[in-house]
DRENKE-763727 format. One record per atom (N, C-alpha, C, CB): residue in three letters; x negated, y, z. Coordinates in steps of 0.02 Angstrom, whole numbers, plus 50000, padded with zeros to 5 digits. Glycine has a CB too. Example, Ala and Ser with C-alpha at 12.3 -4.5 7.8 and 13.67 -1.06 7.14 Angstrom:
# DRENKE-763727
Ala493404971650390Ala493854977550390Ala493404983550390Ala494354977650452Ser493584988850354Ser493164994750357Ser493555000250394Ser492964997050286
END
This chain:
# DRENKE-763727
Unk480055039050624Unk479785039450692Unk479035038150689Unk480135034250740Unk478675042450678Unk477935043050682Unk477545041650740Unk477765048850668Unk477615045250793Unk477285044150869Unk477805046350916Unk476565048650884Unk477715042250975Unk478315042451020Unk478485050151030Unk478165038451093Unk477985055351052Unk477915060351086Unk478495066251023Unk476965061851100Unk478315065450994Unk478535070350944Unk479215068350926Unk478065070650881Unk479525061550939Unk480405060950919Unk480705060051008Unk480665051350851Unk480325062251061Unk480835060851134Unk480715068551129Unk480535055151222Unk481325068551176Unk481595073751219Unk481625071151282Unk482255076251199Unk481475079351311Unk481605076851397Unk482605074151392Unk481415086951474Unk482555071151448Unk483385068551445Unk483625066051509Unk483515062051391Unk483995065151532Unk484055059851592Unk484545058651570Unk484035061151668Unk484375050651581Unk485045045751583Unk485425044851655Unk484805037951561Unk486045041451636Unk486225042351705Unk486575035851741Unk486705048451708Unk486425036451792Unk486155029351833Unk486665026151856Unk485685030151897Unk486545017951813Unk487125011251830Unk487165011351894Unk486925003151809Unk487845008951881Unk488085008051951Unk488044999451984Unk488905011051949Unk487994997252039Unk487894993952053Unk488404989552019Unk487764994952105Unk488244981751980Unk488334977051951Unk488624977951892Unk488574973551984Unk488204983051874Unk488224984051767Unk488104979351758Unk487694988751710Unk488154972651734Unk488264968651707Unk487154967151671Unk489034971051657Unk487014964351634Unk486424964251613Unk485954969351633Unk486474963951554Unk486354977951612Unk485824981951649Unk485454984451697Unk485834984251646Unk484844985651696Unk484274984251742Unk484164990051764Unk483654981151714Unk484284992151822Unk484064999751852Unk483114997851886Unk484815002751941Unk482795001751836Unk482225001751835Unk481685006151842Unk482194999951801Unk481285007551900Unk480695012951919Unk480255011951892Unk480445013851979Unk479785015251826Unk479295015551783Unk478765021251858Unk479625019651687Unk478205020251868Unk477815023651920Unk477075022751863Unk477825019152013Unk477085027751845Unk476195028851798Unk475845032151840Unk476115033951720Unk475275032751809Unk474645038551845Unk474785043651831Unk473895038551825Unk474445047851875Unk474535055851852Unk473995060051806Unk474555059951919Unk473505054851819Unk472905058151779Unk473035061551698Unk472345051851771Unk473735057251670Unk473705059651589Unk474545059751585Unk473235053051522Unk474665063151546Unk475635063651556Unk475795056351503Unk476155073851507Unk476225055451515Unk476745051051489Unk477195052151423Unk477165050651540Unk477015051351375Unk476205048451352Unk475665052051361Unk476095047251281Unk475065053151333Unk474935056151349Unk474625059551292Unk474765054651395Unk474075065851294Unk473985069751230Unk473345067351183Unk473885077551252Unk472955063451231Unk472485061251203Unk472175053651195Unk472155064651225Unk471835052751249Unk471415046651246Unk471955043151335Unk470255049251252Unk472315037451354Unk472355035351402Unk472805030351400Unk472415039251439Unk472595025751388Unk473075017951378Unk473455017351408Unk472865011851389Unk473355016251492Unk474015016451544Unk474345018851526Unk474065018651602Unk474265025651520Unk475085031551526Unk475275028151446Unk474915044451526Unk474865024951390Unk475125024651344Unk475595018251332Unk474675025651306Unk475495016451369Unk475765010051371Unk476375009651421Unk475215005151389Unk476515014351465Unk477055014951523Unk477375019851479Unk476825017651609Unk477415025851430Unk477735028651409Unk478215023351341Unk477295034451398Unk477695019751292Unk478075011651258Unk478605008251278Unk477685005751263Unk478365004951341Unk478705002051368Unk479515005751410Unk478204999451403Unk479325012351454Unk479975013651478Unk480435017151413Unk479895018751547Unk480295018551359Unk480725020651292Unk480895016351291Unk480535022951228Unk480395009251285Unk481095004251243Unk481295001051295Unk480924997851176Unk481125000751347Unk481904997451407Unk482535003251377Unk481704999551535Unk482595009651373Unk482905015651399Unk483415012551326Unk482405024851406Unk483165011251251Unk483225007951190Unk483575005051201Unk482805005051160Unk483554998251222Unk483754993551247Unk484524994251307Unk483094991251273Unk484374998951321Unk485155000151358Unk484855000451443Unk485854991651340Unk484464998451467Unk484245000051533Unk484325005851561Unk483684999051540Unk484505006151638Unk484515014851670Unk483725012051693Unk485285018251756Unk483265019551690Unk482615020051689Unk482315026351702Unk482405017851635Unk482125026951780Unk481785032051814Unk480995031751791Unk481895031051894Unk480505037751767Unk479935036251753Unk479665043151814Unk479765036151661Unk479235038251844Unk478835044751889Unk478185046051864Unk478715043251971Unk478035052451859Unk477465054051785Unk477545061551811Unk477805051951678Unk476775064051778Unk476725072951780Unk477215073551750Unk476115077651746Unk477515081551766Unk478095086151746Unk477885086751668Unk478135094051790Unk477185088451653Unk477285086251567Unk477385082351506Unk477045086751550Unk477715076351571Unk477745069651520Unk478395071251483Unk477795061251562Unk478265068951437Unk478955067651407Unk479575060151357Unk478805072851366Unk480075061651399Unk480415054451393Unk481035054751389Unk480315050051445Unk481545048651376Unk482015048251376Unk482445045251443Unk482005045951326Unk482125042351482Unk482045042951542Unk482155049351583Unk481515040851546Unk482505047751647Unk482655051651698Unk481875053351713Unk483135047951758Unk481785058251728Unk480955059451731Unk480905063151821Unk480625066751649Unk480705061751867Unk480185061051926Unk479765064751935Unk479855056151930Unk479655071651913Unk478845072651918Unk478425072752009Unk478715081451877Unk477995071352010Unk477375072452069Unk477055077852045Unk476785066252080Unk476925082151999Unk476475088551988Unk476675090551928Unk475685087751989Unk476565095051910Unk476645100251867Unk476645099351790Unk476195104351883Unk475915096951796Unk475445096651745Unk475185086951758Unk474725103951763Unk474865085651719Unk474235080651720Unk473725081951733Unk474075078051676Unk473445079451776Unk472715080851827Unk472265081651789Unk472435075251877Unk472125079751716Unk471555080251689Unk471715086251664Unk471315074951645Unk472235089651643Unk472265093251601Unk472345100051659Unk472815090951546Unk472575098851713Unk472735104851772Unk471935105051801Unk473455102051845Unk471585110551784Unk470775112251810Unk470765115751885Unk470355118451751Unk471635115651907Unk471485117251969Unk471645112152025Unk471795122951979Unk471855108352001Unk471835099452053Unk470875097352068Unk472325089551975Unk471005096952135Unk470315096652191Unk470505089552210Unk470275103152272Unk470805088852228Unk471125081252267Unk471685076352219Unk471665083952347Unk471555072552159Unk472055070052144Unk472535063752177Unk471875069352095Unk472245061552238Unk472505056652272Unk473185058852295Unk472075054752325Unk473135068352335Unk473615070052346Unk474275069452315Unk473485073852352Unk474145070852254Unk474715071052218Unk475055062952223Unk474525073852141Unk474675057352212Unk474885050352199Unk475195048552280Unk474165044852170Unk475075051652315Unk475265051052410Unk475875053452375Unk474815056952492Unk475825060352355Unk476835062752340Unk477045060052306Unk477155069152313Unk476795058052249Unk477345051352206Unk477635044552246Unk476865047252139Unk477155041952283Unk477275037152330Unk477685037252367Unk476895036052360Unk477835043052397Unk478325046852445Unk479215047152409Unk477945055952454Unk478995050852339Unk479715052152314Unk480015041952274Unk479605060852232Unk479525040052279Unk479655032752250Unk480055029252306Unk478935028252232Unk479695030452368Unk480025026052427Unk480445030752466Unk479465022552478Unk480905035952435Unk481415040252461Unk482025038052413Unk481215048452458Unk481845036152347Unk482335035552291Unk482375027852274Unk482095040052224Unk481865023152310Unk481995018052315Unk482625011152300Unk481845019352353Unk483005014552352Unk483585010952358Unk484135009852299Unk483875013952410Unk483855015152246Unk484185017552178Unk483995008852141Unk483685026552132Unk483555007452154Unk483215003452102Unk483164994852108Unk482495006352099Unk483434993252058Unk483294984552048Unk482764982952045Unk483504980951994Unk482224983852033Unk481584983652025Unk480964989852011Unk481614979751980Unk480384991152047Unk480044995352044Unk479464991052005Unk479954998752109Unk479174996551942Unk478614994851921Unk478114999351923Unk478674992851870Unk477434997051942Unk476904999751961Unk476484999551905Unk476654997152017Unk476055005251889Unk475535006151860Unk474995011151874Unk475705006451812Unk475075010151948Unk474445012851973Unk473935008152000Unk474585017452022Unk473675005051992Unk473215000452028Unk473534998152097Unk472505004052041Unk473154999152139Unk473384994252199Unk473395002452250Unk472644985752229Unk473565006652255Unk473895012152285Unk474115013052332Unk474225013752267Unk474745008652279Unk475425007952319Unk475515000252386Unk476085006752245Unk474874999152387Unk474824992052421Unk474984991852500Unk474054989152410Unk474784994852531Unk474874996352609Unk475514998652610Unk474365001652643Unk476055003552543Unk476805005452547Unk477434999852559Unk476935008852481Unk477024992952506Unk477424986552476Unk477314983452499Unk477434983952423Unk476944981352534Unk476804974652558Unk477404972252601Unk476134974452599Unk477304963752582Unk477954964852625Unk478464967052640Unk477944965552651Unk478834971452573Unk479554974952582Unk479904968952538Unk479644984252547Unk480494971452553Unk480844964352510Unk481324967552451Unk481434958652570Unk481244973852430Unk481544975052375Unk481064973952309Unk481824981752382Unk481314971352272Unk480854970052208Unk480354975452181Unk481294968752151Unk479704972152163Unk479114977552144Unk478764971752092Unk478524981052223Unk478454975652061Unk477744970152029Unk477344976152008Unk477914963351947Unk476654975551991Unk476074979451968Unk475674975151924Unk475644982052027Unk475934980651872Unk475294980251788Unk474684981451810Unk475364986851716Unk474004979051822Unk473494978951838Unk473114980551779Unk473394973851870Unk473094985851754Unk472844988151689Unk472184987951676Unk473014994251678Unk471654987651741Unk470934989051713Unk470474980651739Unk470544998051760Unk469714983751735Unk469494977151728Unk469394974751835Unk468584977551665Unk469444968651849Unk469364966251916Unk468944962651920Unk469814963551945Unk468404962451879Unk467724961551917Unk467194965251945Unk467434958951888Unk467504970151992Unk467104973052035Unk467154970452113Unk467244979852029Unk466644970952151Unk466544966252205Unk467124970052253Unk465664965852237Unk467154976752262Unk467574979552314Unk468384976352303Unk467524988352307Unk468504975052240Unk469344970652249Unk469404963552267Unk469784970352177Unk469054960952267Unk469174954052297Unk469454952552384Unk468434950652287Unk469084956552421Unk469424958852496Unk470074959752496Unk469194965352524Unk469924968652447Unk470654971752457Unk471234966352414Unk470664980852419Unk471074961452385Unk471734958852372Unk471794953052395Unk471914958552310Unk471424950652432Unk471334945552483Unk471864949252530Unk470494944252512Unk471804952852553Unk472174956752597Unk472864956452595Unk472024962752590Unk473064959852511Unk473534960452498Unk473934952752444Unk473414967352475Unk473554947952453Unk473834943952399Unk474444940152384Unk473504940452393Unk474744942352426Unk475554940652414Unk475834945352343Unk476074943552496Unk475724951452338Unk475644956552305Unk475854954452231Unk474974958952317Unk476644954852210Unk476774951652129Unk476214954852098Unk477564953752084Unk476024954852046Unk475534956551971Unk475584952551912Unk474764956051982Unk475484957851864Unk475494955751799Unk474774957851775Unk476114958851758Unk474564953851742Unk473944953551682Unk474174953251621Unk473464947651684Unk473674960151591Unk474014959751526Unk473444955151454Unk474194969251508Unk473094951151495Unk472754945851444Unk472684940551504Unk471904948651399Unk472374933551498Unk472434929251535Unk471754929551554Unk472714923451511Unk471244934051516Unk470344934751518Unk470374937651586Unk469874940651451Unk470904944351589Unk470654943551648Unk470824942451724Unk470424947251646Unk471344937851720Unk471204935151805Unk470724932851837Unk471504930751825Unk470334930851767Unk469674926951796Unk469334927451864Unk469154928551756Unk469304933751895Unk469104936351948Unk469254936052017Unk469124940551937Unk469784937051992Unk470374934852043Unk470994930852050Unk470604939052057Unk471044925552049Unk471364918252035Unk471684917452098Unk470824911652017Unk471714919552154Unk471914918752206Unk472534924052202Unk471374919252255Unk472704927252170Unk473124931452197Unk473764930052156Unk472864938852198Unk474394934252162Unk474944930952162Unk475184933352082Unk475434932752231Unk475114931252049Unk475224933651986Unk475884928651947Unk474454933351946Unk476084932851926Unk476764930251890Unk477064932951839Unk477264930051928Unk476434934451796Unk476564933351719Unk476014935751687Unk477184936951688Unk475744935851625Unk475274938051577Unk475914941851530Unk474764931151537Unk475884949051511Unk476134951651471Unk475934956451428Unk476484952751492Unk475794954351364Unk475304957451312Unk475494964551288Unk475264952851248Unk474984969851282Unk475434976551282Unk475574976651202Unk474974984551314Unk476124980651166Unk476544981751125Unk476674988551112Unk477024978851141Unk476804991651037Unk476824996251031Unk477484998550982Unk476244997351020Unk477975004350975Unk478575002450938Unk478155002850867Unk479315007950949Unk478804998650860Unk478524994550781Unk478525000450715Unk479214986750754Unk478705005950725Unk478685011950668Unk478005016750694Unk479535017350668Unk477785016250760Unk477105019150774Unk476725021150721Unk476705014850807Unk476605016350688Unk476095017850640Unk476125014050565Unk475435016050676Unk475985017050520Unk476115016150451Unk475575011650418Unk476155022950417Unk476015005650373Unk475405000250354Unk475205002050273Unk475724990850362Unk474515002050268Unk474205003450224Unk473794998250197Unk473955008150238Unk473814997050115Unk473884990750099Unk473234990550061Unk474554988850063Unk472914997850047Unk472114997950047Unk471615000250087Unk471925000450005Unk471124998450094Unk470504999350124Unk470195007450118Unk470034994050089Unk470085009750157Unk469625017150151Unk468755011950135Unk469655023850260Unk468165018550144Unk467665018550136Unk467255017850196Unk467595022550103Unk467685018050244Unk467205018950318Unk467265015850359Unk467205024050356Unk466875015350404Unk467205009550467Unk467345015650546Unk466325001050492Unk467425010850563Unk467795017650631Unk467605014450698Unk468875018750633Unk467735019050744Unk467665016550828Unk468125021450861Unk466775017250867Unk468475017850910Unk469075021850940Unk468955020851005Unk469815019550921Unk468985025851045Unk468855024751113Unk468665028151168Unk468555021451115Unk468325025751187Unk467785032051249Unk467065030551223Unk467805029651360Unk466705037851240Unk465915035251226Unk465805034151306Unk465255041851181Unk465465027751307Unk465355023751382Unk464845018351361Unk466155019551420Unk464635015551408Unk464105010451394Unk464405002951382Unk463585010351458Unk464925001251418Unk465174994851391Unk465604995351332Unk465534991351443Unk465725003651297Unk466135001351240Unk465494999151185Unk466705008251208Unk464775001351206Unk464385001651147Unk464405005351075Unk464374996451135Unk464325011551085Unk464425016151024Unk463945014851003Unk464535023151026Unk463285014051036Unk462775014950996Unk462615006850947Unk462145017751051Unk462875003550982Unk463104995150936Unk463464998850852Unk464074988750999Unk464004999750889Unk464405002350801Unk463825005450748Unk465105010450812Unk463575010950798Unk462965014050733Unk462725013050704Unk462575015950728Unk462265007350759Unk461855001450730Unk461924997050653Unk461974996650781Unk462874995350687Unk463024990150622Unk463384993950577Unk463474983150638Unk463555000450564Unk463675004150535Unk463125005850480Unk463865007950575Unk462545006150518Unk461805008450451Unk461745002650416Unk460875010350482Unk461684996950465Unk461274990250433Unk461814989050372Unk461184982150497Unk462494989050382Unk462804986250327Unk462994990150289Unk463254982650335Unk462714998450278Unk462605002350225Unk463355006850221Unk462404997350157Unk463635008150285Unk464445010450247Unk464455017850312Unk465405001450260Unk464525023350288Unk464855029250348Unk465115026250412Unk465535033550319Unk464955029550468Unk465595027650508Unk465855034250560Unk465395020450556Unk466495033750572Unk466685038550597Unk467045037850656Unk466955041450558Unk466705042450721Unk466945039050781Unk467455044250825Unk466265036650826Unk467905043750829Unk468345045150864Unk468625043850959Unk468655042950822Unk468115049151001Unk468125045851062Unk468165051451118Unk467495041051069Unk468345049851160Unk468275054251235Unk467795052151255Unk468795053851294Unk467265059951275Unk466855059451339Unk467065061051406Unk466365063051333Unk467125056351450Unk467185058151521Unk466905061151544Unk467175055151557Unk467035065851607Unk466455067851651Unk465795063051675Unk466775069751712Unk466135056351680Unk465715052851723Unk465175049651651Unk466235046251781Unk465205049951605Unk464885047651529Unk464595053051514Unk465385045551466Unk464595060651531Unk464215063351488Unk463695065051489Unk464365066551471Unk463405061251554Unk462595060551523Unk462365055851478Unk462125059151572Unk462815052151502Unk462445043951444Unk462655047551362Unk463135032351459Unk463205049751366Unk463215054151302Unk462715059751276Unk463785057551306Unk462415065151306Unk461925068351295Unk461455064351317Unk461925074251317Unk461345061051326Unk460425057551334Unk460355049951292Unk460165055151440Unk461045047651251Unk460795041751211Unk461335040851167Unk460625035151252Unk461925044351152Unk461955046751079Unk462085049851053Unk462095045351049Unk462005055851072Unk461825062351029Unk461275062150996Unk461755068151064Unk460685057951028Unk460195057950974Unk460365053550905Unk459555055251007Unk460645047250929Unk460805044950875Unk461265048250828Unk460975039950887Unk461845051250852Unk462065055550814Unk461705060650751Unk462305058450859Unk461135062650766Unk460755067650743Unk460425065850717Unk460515071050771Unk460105058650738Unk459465053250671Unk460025050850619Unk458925043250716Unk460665049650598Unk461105048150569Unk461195051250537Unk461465046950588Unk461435056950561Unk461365062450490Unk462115061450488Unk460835059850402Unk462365062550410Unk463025063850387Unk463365056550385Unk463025067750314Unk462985051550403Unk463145043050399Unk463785042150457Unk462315037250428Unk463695047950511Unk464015048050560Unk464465052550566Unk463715047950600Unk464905052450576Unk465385060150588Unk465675057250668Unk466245061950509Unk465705062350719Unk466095062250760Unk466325067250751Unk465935061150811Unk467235063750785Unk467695068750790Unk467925071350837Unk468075067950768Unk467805066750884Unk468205067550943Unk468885064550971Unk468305073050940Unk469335065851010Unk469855063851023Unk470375064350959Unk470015067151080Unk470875059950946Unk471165058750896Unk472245056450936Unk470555051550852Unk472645056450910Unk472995055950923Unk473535055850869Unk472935058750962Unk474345054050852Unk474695055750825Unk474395053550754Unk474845061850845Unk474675058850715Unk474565055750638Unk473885057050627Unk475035059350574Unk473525059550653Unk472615059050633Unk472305053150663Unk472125065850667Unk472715049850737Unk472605041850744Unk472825035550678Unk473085039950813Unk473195039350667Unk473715034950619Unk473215034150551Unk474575039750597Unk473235041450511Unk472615040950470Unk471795037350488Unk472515047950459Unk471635037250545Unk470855037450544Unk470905028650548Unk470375042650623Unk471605025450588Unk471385018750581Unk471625013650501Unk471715015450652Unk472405019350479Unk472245016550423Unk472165016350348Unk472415014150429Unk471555018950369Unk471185023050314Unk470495018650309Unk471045031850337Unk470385015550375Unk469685012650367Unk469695006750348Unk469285012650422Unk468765003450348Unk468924999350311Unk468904992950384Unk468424999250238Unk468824994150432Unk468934989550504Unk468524993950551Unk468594980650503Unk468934995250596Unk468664996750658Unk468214993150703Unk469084997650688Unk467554995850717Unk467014991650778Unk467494990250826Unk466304996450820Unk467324987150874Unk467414985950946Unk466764980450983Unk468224982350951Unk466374985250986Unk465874981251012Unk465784980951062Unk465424981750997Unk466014977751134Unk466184979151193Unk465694975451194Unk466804978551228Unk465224978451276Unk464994974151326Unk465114974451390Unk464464974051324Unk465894970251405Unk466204972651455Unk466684967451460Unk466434979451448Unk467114965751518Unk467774960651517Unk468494962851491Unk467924958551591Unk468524967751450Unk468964970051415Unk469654967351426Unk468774969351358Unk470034972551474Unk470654967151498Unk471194965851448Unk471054969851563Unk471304970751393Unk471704969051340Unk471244974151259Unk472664971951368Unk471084980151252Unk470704982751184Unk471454987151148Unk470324974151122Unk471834993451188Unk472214993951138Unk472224995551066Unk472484996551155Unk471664998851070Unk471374999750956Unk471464992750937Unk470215002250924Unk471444987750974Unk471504981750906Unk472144981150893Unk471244973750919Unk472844982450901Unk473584979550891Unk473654988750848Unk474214976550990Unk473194991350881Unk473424999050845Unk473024996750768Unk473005008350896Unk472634995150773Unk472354994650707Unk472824991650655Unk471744990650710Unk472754985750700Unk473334979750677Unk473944981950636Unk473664976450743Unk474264988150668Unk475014990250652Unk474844993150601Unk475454994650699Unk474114994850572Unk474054999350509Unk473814993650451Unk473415006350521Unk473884986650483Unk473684984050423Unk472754983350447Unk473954989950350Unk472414984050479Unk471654985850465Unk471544979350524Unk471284995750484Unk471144976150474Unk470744970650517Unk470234975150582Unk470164965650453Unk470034968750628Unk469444971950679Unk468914967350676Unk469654972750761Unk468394970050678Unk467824965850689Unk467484969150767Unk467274966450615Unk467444961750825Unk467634963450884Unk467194958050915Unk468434963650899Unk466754960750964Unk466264954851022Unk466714952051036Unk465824956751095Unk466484944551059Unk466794940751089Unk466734941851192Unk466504934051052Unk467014944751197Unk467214946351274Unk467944948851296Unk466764951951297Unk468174947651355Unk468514949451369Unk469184946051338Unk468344954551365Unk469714949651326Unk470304947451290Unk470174946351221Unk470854952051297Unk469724949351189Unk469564948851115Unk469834943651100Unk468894948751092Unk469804935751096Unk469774930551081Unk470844928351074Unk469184926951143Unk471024933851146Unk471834933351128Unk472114936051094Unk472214934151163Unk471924940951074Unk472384947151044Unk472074943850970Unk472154957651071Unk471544943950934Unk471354945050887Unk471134937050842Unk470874950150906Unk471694934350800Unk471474926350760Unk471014928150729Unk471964922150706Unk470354926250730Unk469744925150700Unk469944921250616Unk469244920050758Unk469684926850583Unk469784926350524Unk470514926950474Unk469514921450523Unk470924930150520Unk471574930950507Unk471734939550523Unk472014925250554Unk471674942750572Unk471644948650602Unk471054953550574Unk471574947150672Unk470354949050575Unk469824950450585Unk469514946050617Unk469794955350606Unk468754948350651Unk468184943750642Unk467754943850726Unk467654947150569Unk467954938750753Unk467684937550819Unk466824937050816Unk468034930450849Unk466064941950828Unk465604939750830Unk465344939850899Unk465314941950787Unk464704936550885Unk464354938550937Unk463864941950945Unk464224935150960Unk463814946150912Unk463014952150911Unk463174955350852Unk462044948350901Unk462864959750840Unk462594963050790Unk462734962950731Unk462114962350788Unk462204958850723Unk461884953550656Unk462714951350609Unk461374943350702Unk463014947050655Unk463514943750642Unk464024947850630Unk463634939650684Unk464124954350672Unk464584960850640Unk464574964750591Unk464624965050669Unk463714963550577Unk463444967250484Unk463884961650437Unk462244966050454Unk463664955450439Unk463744949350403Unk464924950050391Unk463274940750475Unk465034952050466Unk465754952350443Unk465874956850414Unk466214952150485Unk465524961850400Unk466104969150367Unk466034966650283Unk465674980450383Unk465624961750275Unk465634961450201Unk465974956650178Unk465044960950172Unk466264953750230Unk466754950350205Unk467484949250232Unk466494945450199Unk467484957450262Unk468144958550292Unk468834959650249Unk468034964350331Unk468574961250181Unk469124963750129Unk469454958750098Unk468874967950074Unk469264950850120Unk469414947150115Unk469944945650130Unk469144945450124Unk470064948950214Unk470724946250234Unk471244949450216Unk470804945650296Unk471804947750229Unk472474952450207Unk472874954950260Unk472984948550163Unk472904961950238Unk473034968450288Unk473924966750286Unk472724978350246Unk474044963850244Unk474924961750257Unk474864958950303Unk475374957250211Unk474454953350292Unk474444946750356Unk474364951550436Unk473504939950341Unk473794956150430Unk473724961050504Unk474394960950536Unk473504969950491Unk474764967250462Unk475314969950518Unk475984964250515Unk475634979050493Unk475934959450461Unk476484953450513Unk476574951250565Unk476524948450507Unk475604948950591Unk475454947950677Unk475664953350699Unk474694947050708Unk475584958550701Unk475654963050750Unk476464962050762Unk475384970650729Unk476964964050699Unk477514961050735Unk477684956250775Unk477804960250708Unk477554951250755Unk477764946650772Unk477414946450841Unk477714941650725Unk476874948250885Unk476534947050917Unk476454954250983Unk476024944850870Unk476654960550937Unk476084964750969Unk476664971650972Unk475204965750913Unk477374969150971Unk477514975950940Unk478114978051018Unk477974975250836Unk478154983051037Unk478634984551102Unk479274982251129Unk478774990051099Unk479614979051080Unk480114975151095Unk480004969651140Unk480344973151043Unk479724964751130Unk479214959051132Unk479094961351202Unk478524958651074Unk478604966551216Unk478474967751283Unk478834970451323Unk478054970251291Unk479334972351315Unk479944975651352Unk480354968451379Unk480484981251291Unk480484964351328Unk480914958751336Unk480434952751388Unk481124955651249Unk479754952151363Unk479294950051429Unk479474954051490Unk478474951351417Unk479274957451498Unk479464961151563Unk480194960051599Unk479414968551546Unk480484960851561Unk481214959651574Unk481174954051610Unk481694958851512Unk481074949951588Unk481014942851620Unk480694939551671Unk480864939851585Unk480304945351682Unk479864946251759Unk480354948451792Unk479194951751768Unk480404954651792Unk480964959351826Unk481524955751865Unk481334963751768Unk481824950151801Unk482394946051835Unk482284940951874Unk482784943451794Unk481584937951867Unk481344933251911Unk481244936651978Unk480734930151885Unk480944940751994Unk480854946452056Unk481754946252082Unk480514956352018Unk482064949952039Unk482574950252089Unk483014944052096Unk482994955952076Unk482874936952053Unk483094930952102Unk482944928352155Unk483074926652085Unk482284929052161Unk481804928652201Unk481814933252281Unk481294930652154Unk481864938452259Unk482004943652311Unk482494939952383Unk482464950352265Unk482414944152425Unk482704943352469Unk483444947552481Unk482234943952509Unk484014946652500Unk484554949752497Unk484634956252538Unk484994945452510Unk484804962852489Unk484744967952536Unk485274967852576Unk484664974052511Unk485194971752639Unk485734972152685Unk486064979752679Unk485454970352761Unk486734980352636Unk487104987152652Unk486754990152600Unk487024990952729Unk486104989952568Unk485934992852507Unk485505000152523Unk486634993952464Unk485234996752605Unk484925003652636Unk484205002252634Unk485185005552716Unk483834998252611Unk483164998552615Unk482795001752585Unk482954994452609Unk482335003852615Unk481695006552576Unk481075004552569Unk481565011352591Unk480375007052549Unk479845004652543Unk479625005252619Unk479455007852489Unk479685009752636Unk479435011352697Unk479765007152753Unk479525018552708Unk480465008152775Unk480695004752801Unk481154998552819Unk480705007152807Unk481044993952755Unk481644988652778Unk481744982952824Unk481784985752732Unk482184981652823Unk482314975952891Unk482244971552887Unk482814974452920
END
């Protein structure tokens, strides 16, 4: 089992009946922007496609609502066709997330628990309904416009998937930290070092590409970057590093988007992946991906960095630059067995399926008792 995408089939399972015993009738709700999983660069969907396989693994009935091109083992939901990034004729993608919202709170009543991974969306649908919900809050919340809106909404279950970042928002109703996980055959551990160092990601300003470059020349080794440009990045991409790209010369190779077994190769093959964030980084999935290949990270100290990654065991927590030249030379030090043991033990989809789980069941003790088994999002009593 190499990458999820390539051993599922579409499938539908078919749906427990009320008081299966342990099993959990469960609504997986992703974005539409990238299918499930998805083909390229998009953590969410990558991480909602992980997770609803191994509930489905695990023996769970499990609805996933996702573009029509996702693919799963899961009863599959679609809201559109395609994935919005990939469909060039979507004008309005909100529309589509209004119709997922719609077929979620029509099919509702199916479900022991609904999980969200759209941001806060679905907030004006849930509030205040009494059938079980919670929302993975996947990106970063220190921007000024959410503090209102979840003031608003702060009854609102949520999960954080590092503890870095509630920081922002401490007021709101959170009931659990659950670290993301990946299945444990994902990716293949490699027990030597390549020649290069790597960067996985988006080219953006808080990942700092042009940081990696930097410590890529100073400490004398290739590096090869593997990343999506957004629409909304590609100026900062044509106007500050493409040049660097081009003063670099052959020191640099970009490739572009990476996926599947050329993800698999590029992380472990190297000799540690940058992550030079200047940003609140709510979890970093390249570091547990690295991890699963065995490949230390050398990683700013921001954000979750500090959870995911034992300093000097994983790899190498700095703070600048300087201190990221100074680690790659003494990164071969550590042992790439030791990587992918943490990652099991720590980082691998089971683990986060079985966290979750345990949310899930707290929600529906918690919950309020349905009446007749007729409620919905929209309307219950």
């Amino acid at each position: 089992m190499r990458q999820v995408k390539e051993h599922l089939e579409p499938a539908t399972v078919p749906r427990a009946t009320a008081g299966g015993g342990s099993k959990v009738r469960i609504a997986q709700v992703a974005p539409l922007y990238e299918s499930v999983p998805p083909k390229g660069y998009g953590g969410t969907e990558r991480v909602a496609s992980y997770l609803t396989e191994e509930l489905v693994a695990q023996g769970h009935d499990v609805t996933l609502f996702a573009s029509g091109d996702s693919v799963t083992r899961a009863r599959l939901v679609p809201a559109c066709e395609r994935s919005l990034r990939q469909d060039g004729r979507c004008k309005d993608p909100l529309a589509a997330h209004f119709r997922m919202l719609g077929q979620v709170a029509e099919l509702a009543p199916d479900f022991d628990v609904i999980h969200f991974h759209i941001d806060y969306l679905h907030f004006p649908v849930t509030h205040r309904q009494p059938l079980p919900h919670v929302t993975t809050l996947h990106g970063r919340l220190d921007l000024p416009e959410l503090v209102p809106l979840h003031r608003q909404f702060a009854g609102q279950p949520v999960i954080s998937i590092s503890d870095s970042q509630r920081g922002p928002l401490p007021f709101v109703n959170w009931v659990g930290t659950v670290y993301h996980g990946l299945p444990k055959n994902l990716h293949s551990f490699r027990d030597r070092p390549g020649d290069y160092l790597a960067f996985l990601g988006r080219i953006s300003p808080e990942k700092q590409p042009d940081q990696a470059i930097a410590i890529a020349r100073d400490a004398g080794l290739p590096l090869k970057i593997a990343a999506k440009v957004d629409r909304v990045d590609r100026d900062y991409y044509e106007q500050e590093i493409q040049p660097l790209l081009r003063k670099a010369g052959r020191s640099v190779e970009f490739i572009g988007e990476v996926d599947g077994q050329d993800k698999d190769d590029f992380l472990g093959n190297a000799r540690a992946p940058l992550f030079p964030i200047d940003w609140p980084e709510p979890f970093g999935l390249v570091m547990i991906e690295a991890m699963a290949c065995g490949t230390p990270v050398i990683a700013y100290r921001r954000g979750s960095v500090p959870e995911v990654i034992d300093d000097g065991v994983t790899g190498f927590i700095v703070e600048n630059a300087d201190e990221a030249v100074r680690a790659v030379g003494r990164v071969d030090q550590l042992s790439r067995a030791e990587c992918r043991r943490v990652f099991e033990e720590r980082f691998c989809a089971s683990r986060m399926a079985r966290d979750y789980l345990k949310v899930y069941r707290q929600l529906r003790r918690s919950s309020p008792t349905r009446k007749h088994g007729k409620e919905t999002l929209a309307g219950a009593s």
